[in-house]
Backbone as CSV, one residue per row, in Angstrom:
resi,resn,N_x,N_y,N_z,CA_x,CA_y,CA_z,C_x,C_y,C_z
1,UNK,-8.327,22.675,17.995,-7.106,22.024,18.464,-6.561,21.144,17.348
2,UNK,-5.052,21.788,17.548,-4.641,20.419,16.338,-3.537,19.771,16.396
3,UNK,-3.835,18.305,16.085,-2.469,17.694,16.661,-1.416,17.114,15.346
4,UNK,-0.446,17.195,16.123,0.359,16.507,15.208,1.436,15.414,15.522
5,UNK,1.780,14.564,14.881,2.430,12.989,15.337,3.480,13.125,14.745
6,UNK,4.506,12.462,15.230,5.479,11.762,14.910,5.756,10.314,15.724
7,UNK,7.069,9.469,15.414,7.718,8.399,16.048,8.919,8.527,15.898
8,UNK,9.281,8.178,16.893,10.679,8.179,17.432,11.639,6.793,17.981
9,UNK,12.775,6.697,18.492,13.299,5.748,18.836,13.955,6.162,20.366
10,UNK,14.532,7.784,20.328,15.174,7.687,21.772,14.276,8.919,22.499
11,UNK,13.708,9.007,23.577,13.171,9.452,24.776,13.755,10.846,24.764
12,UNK,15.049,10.511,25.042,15.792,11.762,25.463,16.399,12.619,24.041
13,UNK,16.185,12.475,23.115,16.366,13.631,22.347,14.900,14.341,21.442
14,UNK,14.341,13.719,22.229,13.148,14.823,22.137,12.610,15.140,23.433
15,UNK,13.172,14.709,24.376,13.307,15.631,26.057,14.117,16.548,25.963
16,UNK,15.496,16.643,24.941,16.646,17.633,24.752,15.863,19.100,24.480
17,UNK,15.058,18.803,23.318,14.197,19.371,22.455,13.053,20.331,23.268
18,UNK,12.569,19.329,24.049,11.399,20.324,24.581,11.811,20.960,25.720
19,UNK,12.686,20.624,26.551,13.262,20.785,27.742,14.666,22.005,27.545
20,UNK,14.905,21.502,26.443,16.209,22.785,26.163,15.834,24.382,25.827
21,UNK,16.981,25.165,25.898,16.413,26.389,25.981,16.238,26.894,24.449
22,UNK,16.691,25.972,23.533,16.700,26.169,22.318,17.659,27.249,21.337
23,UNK,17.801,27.037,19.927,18.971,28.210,19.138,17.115,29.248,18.468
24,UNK,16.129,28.719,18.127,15.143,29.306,17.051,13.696,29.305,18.036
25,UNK,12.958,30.141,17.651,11.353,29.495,18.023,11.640,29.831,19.287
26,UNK,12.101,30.328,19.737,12.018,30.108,21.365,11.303,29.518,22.617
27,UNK,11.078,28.471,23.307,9.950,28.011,23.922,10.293,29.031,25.308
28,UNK,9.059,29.136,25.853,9.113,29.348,27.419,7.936,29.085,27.858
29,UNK,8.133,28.975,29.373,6.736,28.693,30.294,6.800,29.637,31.557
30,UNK,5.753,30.017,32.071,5.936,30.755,33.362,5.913,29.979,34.754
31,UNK,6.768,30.687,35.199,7.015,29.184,36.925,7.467,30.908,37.890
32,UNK,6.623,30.628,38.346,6.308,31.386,40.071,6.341,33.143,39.615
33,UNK,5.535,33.176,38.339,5.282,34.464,37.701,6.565,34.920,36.881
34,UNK,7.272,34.678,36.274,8.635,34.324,35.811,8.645,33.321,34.830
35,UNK,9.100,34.485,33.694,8.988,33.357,32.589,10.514,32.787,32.146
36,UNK,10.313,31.504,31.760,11.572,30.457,31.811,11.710,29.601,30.412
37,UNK,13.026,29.639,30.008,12.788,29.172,28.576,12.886,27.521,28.806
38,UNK,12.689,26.945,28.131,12.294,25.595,27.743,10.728,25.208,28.082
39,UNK,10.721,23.645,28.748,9.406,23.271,29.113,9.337,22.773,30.145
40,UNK,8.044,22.768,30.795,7.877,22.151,31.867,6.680,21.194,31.980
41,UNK,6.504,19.866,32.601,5.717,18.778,32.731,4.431,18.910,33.459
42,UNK,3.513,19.231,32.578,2.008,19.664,33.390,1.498,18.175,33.851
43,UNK,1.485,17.479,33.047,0.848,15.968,33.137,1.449,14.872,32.833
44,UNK,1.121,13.746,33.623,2.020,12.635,32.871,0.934,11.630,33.968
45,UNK,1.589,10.242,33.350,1.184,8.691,35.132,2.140,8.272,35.202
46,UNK,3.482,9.098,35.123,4.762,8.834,35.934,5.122,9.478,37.446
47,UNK,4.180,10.355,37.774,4.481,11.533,39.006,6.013,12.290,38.108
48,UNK,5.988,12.505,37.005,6.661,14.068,36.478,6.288,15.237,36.354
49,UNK,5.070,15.241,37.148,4.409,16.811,36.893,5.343,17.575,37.676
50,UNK,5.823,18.872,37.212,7.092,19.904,37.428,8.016,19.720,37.110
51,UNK,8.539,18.771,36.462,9.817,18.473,35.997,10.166,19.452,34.586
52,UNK,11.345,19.910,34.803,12.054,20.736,33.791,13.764,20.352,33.045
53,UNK,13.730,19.008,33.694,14.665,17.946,33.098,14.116,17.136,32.705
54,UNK,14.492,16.630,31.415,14.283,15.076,30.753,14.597,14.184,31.337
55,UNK,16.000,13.623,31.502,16.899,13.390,32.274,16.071,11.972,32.768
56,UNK,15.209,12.195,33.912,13.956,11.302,34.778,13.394,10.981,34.042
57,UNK,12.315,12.045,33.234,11.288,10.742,32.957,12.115,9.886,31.706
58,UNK,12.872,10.827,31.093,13.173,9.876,29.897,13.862,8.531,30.275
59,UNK,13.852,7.953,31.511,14.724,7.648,31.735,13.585,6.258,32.143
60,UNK,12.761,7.069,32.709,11.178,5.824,33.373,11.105,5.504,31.974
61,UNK,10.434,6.224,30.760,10.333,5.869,29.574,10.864,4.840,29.287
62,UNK,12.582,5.100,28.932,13.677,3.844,28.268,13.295,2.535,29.328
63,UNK,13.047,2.499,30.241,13.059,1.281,31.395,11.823,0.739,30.404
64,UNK,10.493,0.980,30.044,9.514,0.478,29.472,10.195,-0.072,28.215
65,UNK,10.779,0.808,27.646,10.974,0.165,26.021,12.254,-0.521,26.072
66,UNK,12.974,-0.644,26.952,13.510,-2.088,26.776,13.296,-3.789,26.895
67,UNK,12.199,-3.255,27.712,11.732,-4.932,27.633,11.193,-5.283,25.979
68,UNK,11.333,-4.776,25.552,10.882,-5.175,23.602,11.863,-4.581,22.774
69,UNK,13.227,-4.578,23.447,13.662,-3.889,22.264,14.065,-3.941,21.040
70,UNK,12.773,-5.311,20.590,12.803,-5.259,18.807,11.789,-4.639,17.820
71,UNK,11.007,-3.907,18.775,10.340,-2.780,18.752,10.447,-1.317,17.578
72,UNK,10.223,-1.669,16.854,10.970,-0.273,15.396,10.133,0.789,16.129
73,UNK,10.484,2.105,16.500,10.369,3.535,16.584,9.359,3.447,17.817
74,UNK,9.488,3.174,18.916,8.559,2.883,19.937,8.240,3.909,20.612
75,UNK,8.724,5.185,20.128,8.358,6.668,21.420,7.484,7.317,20.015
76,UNK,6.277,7.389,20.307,4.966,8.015,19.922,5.360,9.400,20.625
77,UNK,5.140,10.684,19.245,5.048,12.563,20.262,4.034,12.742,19.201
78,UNK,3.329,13.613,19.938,2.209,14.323,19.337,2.156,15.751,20.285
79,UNK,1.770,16.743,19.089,1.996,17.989,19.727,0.792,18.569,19.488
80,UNK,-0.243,19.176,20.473,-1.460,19.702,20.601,-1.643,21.243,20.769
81,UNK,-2.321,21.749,19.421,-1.959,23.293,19.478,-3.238,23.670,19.839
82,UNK,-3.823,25.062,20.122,-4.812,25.590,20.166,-4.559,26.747,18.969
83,UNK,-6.219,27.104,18.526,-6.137,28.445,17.462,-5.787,29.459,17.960
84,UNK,-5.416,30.171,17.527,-4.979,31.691,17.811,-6.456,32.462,18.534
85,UNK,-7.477,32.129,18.126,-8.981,32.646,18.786,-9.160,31.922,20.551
86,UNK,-8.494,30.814,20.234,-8.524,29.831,21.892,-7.921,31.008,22.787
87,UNK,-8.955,30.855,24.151,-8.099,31.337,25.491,-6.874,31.095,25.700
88,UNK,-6.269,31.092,26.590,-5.405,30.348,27.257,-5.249,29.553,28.111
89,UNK,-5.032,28.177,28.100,-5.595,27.163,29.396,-4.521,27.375,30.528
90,UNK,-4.616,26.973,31.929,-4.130,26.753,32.590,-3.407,25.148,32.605
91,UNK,-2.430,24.826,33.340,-1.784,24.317,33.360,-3.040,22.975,33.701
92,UNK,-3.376,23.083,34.702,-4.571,22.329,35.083,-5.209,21.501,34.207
93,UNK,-5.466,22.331,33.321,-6.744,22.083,32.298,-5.859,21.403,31.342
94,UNK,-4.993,21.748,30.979,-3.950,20.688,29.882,-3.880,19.629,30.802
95,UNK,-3.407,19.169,31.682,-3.515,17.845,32.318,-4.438,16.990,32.389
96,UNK,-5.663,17.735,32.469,-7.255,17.230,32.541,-7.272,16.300,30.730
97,UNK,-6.748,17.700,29.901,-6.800,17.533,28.747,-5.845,15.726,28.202
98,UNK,-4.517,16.310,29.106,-3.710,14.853,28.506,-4.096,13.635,29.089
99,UNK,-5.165,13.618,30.105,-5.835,12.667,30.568,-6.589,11.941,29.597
100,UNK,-7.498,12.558,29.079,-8.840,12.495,28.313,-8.033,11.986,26.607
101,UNK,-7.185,12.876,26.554,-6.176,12.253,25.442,-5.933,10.975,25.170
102,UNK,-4.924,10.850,26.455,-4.296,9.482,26.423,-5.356,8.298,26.547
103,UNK,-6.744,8.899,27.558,-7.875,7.703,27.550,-8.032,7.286,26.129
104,UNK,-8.978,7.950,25.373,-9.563,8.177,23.594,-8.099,7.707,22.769
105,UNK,-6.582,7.725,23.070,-5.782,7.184,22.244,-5.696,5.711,22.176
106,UNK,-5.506,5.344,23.815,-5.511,4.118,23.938,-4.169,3.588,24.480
107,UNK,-3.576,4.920,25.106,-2.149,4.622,25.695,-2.256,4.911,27.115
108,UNK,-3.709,5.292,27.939,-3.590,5.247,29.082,-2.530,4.611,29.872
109,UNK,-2.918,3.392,29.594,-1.744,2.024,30.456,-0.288,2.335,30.006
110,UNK,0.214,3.136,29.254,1.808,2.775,28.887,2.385,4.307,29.525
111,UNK,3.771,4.354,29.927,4.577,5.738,30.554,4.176,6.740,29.280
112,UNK,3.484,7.780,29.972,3.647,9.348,29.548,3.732,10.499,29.984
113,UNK,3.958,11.294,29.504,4.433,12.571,29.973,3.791,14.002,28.784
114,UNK,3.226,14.903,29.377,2.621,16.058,28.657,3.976,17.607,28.855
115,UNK,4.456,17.783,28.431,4.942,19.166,28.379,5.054,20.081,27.701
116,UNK,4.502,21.252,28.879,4.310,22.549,27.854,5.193,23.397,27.583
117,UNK,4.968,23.648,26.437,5.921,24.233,25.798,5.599,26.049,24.921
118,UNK,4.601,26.819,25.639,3.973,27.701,25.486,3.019,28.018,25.879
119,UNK,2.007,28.780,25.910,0.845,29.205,25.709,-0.012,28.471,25.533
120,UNK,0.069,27.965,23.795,-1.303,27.684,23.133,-0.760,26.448,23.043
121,UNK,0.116,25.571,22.867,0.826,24.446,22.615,1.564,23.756,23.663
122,UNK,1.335,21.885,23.764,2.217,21.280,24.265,2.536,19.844,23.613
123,UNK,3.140,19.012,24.314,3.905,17.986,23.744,3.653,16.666,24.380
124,UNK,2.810,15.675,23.606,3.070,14.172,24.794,4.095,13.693,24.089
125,UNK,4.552,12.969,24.869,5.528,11.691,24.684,5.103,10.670,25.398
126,UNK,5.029,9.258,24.365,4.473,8.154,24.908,5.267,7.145,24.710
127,UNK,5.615,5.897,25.687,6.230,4.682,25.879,5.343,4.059,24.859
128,UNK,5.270,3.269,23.428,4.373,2.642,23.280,4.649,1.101,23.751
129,UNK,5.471,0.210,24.373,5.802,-0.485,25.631,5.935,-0.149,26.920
130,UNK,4.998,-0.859,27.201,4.255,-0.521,28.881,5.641,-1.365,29.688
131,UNK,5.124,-1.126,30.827,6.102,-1.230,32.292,6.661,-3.133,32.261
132,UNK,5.570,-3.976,31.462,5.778,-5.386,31.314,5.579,-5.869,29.928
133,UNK,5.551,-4.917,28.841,6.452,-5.537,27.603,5.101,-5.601,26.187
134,UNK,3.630,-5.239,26.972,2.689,-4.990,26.115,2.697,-3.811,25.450
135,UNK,2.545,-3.889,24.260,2.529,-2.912,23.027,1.156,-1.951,22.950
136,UNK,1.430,-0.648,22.448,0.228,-0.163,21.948,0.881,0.172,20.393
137,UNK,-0.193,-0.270,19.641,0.671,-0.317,17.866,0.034,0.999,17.529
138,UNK,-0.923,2.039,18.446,-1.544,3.519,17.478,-1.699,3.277,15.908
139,UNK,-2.881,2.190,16.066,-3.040,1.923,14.409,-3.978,3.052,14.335
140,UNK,-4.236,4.057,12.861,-4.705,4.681,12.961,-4.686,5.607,13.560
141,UNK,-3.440,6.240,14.649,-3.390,7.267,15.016,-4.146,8.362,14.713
142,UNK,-3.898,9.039,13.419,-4.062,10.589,13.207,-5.403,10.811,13.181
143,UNK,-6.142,9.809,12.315,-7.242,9.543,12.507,-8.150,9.798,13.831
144,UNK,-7.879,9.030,15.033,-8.221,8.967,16.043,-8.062,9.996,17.058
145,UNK,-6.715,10.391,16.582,-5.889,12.147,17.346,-7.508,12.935,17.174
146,UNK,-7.756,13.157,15.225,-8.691,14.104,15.054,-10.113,13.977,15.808
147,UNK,-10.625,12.781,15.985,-11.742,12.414,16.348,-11.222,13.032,18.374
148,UNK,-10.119,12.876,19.260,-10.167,13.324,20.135,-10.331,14.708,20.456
149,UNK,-9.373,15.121,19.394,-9.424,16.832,19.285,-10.733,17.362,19.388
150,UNK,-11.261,16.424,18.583,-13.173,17.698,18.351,-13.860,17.144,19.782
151,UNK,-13.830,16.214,20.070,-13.728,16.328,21.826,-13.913,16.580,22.778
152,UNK,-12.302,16.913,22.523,-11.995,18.397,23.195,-12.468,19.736,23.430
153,UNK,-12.707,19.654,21.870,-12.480,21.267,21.386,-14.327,21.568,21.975
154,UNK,-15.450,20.611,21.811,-16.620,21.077,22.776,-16.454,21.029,23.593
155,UNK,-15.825,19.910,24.708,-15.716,20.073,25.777,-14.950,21.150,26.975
156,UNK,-14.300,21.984,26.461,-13.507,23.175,26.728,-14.185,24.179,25.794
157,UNK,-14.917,24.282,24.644,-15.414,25.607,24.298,-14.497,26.192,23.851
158,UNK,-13.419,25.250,22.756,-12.593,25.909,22.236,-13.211,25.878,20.553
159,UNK,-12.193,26.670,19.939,-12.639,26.941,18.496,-12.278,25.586,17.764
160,UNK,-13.454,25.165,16.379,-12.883,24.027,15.916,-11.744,24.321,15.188
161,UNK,-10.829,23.742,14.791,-9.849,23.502,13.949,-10.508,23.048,12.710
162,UNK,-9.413,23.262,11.686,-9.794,22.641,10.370,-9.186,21.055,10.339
163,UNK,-9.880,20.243,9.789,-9.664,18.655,9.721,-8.859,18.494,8.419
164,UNK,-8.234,17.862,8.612,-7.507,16.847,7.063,-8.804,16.408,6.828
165,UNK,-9.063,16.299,5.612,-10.260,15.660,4.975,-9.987,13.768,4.074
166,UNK,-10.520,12.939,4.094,-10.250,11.715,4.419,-10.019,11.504,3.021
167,UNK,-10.788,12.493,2.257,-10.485,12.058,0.807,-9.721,12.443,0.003
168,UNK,-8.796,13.040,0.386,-7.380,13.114,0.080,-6.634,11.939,-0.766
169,UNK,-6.914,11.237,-0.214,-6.189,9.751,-0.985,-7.367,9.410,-1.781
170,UNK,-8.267,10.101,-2.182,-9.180,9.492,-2.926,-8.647,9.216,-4.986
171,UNK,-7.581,10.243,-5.242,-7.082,10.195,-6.417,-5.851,8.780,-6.235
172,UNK,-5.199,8.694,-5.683,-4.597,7.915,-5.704,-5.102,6.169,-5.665
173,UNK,-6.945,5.900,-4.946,-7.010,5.024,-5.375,-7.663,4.842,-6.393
174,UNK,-8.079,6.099,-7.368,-8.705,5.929,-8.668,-7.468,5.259,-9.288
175,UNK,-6.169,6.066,-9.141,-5.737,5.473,-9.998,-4.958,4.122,-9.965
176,UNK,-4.734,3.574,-8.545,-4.897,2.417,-8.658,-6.003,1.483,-9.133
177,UNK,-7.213,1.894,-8.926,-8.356,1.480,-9.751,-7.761,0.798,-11.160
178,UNK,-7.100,2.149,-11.713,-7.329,2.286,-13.485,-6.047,1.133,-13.849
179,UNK,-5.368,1.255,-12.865,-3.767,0.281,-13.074,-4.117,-0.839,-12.732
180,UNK,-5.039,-1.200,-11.982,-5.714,-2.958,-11.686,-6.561,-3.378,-12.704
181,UNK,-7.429,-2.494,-13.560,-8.091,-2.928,-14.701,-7.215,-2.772,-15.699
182,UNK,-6.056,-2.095,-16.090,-5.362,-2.478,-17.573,-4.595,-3.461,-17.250
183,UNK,-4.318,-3.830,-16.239,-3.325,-5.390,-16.014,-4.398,-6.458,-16.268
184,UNK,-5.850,-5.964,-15.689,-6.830,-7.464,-15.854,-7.323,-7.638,-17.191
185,UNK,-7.141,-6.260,-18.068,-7.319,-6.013,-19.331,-6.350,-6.836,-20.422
186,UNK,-4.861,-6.542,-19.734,-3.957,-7.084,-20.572,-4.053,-8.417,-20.264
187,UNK,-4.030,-9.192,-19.432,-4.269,-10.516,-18.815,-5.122,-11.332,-19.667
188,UNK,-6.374,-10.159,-20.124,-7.499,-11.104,-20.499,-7.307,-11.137,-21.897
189,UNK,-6.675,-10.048,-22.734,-6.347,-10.357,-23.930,-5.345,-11.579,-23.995
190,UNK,-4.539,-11.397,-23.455,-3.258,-12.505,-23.527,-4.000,-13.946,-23.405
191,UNK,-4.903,-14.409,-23.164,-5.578,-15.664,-22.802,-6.152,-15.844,-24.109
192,UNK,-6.958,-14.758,-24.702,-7.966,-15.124,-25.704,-6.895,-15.395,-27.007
193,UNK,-5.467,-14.746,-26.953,-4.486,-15.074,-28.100,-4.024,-16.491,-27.685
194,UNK,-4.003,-16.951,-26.348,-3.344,-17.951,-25.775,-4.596,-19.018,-26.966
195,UNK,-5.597,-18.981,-26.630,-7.244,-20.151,-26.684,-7.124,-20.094,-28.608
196,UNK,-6.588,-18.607,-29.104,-7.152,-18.302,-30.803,-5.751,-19.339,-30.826
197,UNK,-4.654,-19.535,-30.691,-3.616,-19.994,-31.209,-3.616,-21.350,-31.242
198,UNK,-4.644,-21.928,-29.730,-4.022,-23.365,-29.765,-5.615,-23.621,-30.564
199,UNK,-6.749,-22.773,-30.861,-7.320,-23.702,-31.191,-7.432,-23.734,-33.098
200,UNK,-6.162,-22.997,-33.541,-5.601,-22.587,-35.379,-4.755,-24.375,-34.956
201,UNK,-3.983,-24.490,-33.910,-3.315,-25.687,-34.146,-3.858,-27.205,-33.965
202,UNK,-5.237,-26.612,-33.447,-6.286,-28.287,-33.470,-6.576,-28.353,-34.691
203,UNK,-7.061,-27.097,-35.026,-7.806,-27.613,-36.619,-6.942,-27.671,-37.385
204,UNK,-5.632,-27.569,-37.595,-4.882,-27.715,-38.349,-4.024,-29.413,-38.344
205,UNK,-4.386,-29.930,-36.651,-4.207,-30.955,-36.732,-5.419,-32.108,-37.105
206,UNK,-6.470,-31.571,-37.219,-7.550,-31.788,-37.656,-7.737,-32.449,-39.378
207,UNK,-7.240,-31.157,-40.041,-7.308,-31.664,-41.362,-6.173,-32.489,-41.754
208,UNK,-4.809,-32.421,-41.255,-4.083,-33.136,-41.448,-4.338,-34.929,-41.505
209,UNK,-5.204,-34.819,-40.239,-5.607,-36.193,-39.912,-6.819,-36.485,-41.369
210,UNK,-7.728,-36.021,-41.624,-8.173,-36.164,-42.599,-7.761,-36.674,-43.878
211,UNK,-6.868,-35.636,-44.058,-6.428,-35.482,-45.792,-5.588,-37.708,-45.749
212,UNK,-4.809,-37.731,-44.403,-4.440,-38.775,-44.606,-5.331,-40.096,-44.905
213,UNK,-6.530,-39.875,-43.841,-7.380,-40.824,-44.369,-8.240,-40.657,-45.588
214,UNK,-8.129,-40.191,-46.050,-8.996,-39.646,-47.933,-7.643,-40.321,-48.192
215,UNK,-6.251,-40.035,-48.285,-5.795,-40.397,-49.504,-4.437,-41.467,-48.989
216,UNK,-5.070,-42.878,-48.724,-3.737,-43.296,-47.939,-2.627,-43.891,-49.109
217,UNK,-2.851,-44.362,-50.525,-1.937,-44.126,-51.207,-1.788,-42.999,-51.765
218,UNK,-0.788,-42.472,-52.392,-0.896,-41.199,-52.586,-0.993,-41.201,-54.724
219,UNK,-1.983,-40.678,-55.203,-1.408,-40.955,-56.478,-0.104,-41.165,-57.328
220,UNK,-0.002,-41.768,-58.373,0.920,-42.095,-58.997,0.832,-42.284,-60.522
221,UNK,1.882,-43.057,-61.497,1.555,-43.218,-62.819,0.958,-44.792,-62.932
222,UNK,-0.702,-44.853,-62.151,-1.568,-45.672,-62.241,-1.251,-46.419,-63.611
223,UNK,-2.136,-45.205,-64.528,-2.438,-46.042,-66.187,-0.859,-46.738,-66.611
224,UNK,0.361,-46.073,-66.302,1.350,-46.410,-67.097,1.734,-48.380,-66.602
225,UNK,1.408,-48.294,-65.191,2.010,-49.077,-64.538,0.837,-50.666,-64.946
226,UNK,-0.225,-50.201,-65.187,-1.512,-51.181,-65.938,-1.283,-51.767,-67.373
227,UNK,-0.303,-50.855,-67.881,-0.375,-51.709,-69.523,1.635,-51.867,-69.535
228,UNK,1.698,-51.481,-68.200,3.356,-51.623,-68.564,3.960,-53.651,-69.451
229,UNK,2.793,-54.360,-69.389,3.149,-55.990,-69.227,1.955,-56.184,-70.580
230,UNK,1.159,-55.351,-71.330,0.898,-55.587,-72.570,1.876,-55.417,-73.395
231,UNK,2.175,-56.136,-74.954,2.783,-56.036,-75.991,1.663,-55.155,-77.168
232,UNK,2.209,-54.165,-77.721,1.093,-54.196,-79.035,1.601,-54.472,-80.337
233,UNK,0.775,-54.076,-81.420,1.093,-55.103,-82.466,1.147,-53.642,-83.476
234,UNK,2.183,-53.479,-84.078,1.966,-52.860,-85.375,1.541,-52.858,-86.354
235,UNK,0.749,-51.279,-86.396,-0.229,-51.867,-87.232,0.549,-52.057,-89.181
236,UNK,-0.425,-52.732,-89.862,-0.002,-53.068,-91.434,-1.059,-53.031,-92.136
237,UNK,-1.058,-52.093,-93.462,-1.968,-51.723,-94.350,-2.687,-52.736,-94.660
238,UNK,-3.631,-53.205,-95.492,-3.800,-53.988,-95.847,-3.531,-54.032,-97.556
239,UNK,-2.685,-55.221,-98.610,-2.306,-55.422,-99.786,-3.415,-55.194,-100.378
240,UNK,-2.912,-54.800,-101.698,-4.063,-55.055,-103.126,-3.464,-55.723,-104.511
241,UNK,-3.670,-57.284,-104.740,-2.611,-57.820,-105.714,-3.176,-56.783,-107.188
242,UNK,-2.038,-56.289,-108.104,-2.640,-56.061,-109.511,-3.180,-57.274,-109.895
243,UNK,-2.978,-58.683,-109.977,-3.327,-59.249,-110.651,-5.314,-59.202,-110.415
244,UNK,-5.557,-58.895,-109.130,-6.694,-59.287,-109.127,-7.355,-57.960,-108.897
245,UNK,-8.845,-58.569,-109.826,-9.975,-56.860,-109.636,-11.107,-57.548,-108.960
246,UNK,-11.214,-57.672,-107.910,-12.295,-58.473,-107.080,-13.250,-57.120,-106.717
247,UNK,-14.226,-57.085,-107.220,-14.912,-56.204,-106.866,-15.423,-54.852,-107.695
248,UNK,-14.613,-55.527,-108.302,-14.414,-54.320,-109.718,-15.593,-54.647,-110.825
249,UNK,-16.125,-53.736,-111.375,-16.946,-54.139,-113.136,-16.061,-53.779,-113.611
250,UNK,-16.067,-54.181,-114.865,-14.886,-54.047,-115.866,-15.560,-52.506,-117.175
C-alpha cells in the first residue's frame, strides 16, 4: 500500500475532483452492480458514508476550519493505493482500513471523509481543525503514513510496497556538513590574522617605548658645542739670533 499526501486550503475543490466525472483517468465505482463515474464515500466520522456529492461533507469540513481561519493549508488528502498483485477490497474493508488510518495518523478526533475512487485506490480528506478549533499539525506525516501502511499491508495480507528510503537526504546533509566546516574554517583563520596583526602592533609598540628610554636626548654636535668657548693660540716657530752660536763648537 502506498500513500501519498498533499495540503490544501479549500474542501470543495478536491470534492470537485474526486466526486466529478472527470476530462482524463477516468474514476468510477460500482453502486447496485452498475458502474458510475466519479466517487463515492466508503468511510468517514461525519455519517457521509454513500455520499456521491461533495457539496455536504465539504461543507461539515469548512464549518471545522473556520474556527482558525489563520490556519495556512488546513485540508490534509492522502491517497492510498494498493499493488497491482493486491485483491480487491470491499468497500467494508477500506472503511475498517480508514479507521485504523486515521487512529495511527492522529486525526481520529478532527472531520473526515474516505472516498473511493476505484478498485485499488482511495482518497481521505481531513479537517486538520476539529469541530472546536484544536489543531492536528501531521508533523511528520509521510513518515508516519509509511509506518501505517506496513500495518496494514500485514494486517490484510496485502503485498508490501516499496518504501522511500530515509536516506535520501543523506547527501544533502554531507554537504551541509562540508559548508559548516569551511565557514568554521574561514572564521578560524580570520581570528589567527586578527591575534598575528595586533600582536606585530604590541611589539612594535614595544620597541618604540624602548628605543625612547635608551636614548632620551637624541645625539648631537656634542664635541663641537664643548670647546665652542675655548680660544687657541697660534702656534710660532721658535727664533735663532745669527749673532749667537749657543751650543755650537766652533
Amino acid at each position: 500500500m502506498i500513500a501519498k499526501i498533499t495540503r490544501g486550503k479549500n474542501p470543495g475543490d478536491i470534492g470537485a475532483y474526486l466526486h466529478g466525472p472527470g476530462k482524463a483517468n477516468e474514476h468510477t465505482y460500482t453502486a447496485a452492480g452498475q458502474r458510475v463515474s466519479g466517487g463515492v464515500v466508503v468511510g468517514s466520522n461525519i455519517g457521509a458514508e454513500g455520499q456521491t456529492d461533495p457539496r455536504w461533507w465539504a461543507g461539515e469540513l469548512r464549518k471545522a476550519l473556520n474556527t482558525r481561519p489563520e490556519i495556512k493549508n488546513p485540508v490534509w488528502h492522502a491517497s492510498l493505493r494498493n499493488t497491482k498483485e493486491d485483491r480487491t477490497l470491499s468497500n467494508e474493508q477500506w472503511a475498517d482500513i480508514g479507521q485504523s488510518f486515521a487512529e495511527d495518523m492522529g486525526y481520529a478526533e478532527h472531520p473526515w471523509v474516505m472516498v473511493r475512487h476505484g478498485d485499488d485506490h482511495v482518497h481521505i480528506v481531513v479537517s486538520r481543525v476539529d469541530d472546536v478549533g484544536e489543531v492536528w499539525h501531521a508533523r511528520n506525516d509521510r513518515r508516519v503514513a509509511q509506518t501505517a501502511c506496513t500495518k496494514l499491508e500485514k494486517a490484510y495480507g496485502l503485498e508490501a510496497a516499496p518504501r522511500r528510503r530515509e536516506q535520501a537526504k543523506q547527501p544533502v546533509l554531507v554537504e551541509r556538513d562540508k559548508a559548516r566546516f569551511k565557514t568554521q574554517q574561514v572564521a578560524s583563520q580570520r581570528e589567527q590574522k586578527e591575534r598575528e596583526a595586533h600582536e606585530a602592533t604590541k611589539k612594535a609598540a614595544q620597541r618604540a617605548k624602548w628605543r625612547d628610554a635608551s636614548f632620551p636626548n637624541p645625539p648631537t654636535t656634542r664635541s663641537s658645542l664643548s670647546t665652542a668657548g675655548k680660544r687657541t693660540k697660534k702656534y710660532t716657530a721658535p727664533q735663532i739670533h745669527p749673532s749667537r752660536d749657543e751650543g755650537y763648537e766652533r
